[in-house]
VMD Tcl script that builds the backbone (N, CA, C; Angstrom):
set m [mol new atoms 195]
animate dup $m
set s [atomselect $m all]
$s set {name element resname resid chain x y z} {
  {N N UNK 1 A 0.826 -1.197 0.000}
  {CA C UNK 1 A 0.000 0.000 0.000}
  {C C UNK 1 A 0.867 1.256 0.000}
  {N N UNK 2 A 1.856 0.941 0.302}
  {CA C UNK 2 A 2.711 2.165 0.700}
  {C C UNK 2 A 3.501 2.707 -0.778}
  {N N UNK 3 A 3.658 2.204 -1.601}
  {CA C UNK 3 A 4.570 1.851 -2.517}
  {C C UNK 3 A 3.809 3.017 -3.510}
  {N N UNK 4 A 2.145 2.783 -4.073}
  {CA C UNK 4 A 1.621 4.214 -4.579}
  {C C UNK 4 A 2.217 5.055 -4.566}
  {N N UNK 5 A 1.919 6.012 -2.825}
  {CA C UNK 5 A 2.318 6.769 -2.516}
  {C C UNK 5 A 3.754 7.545 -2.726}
  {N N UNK 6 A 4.234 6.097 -2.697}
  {CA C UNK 6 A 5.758 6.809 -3.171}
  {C C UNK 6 A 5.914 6.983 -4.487}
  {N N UNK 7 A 5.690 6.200 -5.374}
  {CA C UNK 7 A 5.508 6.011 -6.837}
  {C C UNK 7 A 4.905 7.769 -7.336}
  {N N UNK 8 A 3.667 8.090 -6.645}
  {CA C UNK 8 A 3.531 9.477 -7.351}
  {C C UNK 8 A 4.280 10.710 -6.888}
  {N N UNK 9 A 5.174 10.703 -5.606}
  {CA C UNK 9 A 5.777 11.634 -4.964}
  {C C UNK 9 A 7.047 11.445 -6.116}
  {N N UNK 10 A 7.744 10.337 -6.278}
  {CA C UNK 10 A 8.452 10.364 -7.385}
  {C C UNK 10 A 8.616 10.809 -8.854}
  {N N UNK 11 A 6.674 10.786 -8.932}
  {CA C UNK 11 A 6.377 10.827 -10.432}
  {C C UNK 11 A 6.187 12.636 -10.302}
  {N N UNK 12 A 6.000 13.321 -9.401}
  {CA C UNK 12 A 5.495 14.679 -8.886}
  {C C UNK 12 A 7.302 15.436 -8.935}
  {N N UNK 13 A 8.086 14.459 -8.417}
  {CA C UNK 13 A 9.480 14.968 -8.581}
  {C C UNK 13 A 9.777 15.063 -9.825}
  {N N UNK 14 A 10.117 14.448 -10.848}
  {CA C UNK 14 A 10.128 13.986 -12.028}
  {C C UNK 14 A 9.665 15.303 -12.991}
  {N N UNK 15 A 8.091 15.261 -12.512}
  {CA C UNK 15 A 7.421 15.830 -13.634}
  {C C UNK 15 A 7.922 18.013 -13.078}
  {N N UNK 16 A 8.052 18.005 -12.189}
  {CA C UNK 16 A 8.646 19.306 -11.625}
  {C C UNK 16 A 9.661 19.638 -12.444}
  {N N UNK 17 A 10.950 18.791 -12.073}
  {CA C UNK 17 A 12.365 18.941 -12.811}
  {C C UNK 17 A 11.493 19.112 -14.632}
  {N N UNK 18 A 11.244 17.922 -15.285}
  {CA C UNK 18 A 10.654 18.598 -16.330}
  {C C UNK 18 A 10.251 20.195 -16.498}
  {N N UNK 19 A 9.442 20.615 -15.821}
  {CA C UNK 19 A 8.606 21.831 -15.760}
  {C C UNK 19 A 9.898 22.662 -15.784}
  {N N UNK 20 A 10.936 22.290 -14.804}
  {CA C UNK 20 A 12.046 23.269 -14.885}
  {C C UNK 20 A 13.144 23.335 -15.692}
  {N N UNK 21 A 12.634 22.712 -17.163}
  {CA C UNK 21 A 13.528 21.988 -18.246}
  {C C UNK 21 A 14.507 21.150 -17.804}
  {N N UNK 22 A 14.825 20.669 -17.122}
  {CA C UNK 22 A 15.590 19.684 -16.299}
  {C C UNK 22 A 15.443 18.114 -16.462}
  {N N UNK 23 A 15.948 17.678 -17.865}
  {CA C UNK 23 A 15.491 16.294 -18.471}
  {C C UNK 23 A 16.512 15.270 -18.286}
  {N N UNK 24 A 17.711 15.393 -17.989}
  {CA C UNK 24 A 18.814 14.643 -17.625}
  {C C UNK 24 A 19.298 14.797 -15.986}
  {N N UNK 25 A 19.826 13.675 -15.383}
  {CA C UNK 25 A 20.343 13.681 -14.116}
  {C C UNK 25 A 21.270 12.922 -14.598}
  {N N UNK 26 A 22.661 13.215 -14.207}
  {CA C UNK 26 A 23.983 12.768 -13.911}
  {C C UNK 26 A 24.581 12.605 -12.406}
  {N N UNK 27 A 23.820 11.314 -11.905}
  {CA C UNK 27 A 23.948 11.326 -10.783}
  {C C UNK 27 A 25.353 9.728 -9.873}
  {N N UNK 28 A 26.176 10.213 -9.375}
  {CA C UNK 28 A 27.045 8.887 -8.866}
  {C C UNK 28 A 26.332 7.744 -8.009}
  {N N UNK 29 A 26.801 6.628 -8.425}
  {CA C UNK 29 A 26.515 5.651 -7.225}
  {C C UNK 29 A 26.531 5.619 -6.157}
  {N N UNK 30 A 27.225 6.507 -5.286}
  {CA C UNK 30 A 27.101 6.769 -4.113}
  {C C UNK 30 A 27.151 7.927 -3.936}
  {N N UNK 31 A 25.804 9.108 -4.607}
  {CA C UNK 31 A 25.231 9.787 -3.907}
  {C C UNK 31 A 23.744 9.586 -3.022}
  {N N UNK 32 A 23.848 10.284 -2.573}
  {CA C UNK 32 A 22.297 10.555 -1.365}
  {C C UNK 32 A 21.054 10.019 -2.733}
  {N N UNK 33 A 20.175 8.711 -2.371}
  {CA C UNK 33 A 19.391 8.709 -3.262}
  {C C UNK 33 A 19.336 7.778 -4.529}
  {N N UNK 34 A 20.987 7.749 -4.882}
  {CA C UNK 34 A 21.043 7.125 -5.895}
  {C C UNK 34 A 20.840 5.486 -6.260}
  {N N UNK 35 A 20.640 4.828 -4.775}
  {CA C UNK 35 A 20.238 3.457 -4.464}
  {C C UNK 35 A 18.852 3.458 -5.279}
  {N N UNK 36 A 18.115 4.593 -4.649}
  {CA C UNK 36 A 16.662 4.658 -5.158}
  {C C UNK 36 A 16.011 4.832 -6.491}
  {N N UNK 37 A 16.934 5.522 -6.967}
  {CA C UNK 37 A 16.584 5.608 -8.772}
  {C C UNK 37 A 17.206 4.620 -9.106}
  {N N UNK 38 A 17.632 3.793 -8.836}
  {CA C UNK 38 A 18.474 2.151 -9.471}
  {C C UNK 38 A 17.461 1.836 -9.214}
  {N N UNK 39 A 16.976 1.480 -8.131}
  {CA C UNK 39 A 16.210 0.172 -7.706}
  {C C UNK 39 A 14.342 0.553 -7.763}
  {N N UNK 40 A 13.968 1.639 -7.770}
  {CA C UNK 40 A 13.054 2.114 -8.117}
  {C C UNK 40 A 12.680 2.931 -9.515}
  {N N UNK 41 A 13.165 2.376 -10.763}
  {CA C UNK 41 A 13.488 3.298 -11.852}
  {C C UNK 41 A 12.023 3.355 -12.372}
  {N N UNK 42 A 10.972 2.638 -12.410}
  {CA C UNK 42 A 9.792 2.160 -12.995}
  {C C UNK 42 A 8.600 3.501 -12.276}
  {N N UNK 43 A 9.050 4.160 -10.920}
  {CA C UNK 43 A 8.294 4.392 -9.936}
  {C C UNK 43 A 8.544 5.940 -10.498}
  {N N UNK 44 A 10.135 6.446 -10.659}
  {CA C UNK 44 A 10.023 7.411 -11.261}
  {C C UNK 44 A 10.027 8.070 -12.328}
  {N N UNK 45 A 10.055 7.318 -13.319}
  {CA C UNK 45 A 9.648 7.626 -14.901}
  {C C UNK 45 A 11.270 7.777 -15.661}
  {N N UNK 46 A 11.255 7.384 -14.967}
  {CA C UNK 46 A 13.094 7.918 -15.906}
  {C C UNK 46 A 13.874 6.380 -16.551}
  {N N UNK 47 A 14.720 6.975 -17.748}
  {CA C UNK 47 A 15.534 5.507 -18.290}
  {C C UNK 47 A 16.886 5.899 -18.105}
  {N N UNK 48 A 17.423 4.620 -17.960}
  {CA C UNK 48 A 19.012 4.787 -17.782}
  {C C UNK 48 A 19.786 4.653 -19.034}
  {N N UNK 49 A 20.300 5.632 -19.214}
  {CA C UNK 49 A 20.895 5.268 -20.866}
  {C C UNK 49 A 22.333 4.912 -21.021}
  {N N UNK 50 A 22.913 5.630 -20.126}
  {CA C UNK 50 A 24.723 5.008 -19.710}
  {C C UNK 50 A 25.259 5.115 -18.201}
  {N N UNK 51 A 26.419 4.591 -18.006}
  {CA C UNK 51 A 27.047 4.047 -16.901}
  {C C UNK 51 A 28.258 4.108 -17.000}
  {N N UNK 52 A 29.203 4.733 -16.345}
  {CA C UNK 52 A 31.111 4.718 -16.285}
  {C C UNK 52 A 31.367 5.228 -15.152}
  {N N UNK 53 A 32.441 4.884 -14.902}
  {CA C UNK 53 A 32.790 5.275 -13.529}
  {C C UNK 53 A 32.568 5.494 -12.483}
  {N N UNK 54 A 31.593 4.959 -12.197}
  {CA C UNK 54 A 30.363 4.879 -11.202}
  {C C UNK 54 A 29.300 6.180 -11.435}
  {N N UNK 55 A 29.347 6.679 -12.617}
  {CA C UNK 55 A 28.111 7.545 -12.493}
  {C C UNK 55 A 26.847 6.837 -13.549}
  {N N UNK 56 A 26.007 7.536 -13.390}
  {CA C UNK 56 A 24.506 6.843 -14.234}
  {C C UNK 56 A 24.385 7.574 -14.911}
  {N N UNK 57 A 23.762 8.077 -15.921}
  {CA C UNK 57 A 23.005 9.262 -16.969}
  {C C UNK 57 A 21.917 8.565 -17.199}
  {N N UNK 58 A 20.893 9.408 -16.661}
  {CA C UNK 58 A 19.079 9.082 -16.007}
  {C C UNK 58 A 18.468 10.606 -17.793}
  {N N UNK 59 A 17.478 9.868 -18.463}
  {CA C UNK 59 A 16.969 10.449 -19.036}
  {C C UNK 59 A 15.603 10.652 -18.134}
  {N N UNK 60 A 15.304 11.455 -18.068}
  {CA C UNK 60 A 13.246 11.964 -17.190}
  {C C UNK 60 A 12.713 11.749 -18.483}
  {N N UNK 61 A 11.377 10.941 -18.327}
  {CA C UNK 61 A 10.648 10.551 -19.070}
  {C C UNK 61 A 9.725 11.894 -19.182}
  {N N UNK 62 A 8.977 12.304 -20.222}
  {CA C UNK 62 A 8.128 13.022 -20.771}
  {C C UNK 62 A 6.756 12.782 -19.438}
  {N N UNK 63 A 6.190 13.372 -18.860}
  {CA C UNK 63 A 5.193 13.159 -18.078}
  {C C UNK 63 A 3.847 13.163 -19.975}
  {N N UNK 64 A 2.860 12.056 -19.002}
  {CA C UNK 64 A 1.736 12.316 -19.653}
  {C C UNK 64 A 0.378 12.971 -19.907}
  {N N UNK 65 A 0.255 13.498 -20.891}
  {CA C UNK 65 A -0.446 14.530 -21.318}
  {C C UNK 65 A -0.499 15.812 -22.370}
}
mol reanalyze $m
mol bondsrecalc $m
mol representation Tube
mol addrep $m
C-alpha cells in the first residue's frame, strides 16, 4: 500500500524537474538517493541510458499529457 504513494511523490518529482527543463540527471553511485533511482526506476519515470565510472546518466521521461 505504501509503494503508490511513493511512486507518485516520485512521479510529482520527475514531472517538476521537467517543468524546470531539467530532463537529464547525472547522478554517482554513491550519492544521497542514488540506491533509489536504481532500484526504483519504474516508480520514477526515468531511463538509464549510460554508466562509467560509477556515475549513471538518467533520461526523465516526458510526463503524460
Amino acid at each position: 500500500m505504501e509503494e503508490p504513494q511513493r511512486a507518485s511523490l516520485r512521479r510529482g518529482v520527475r514531472d517538476e524537474l521537467n517543468r524546470m527543463n531539467i530532463h537529464w540527471l547525472l547522478i554517482s553511485d554513491g550519492s544521497y538517493g542514488a540506491d533509489d533511482l536504481r532500484d526504483k526506476t519504474p516508480y520514477w519515470g526515468i531511463t538509464q541510458v549510460a554508466e562509467t565510472n560509477g556515475f549513471r546518466l538518467w533520461k526523465l521521461n516526458e510526463p503524460p499529457g
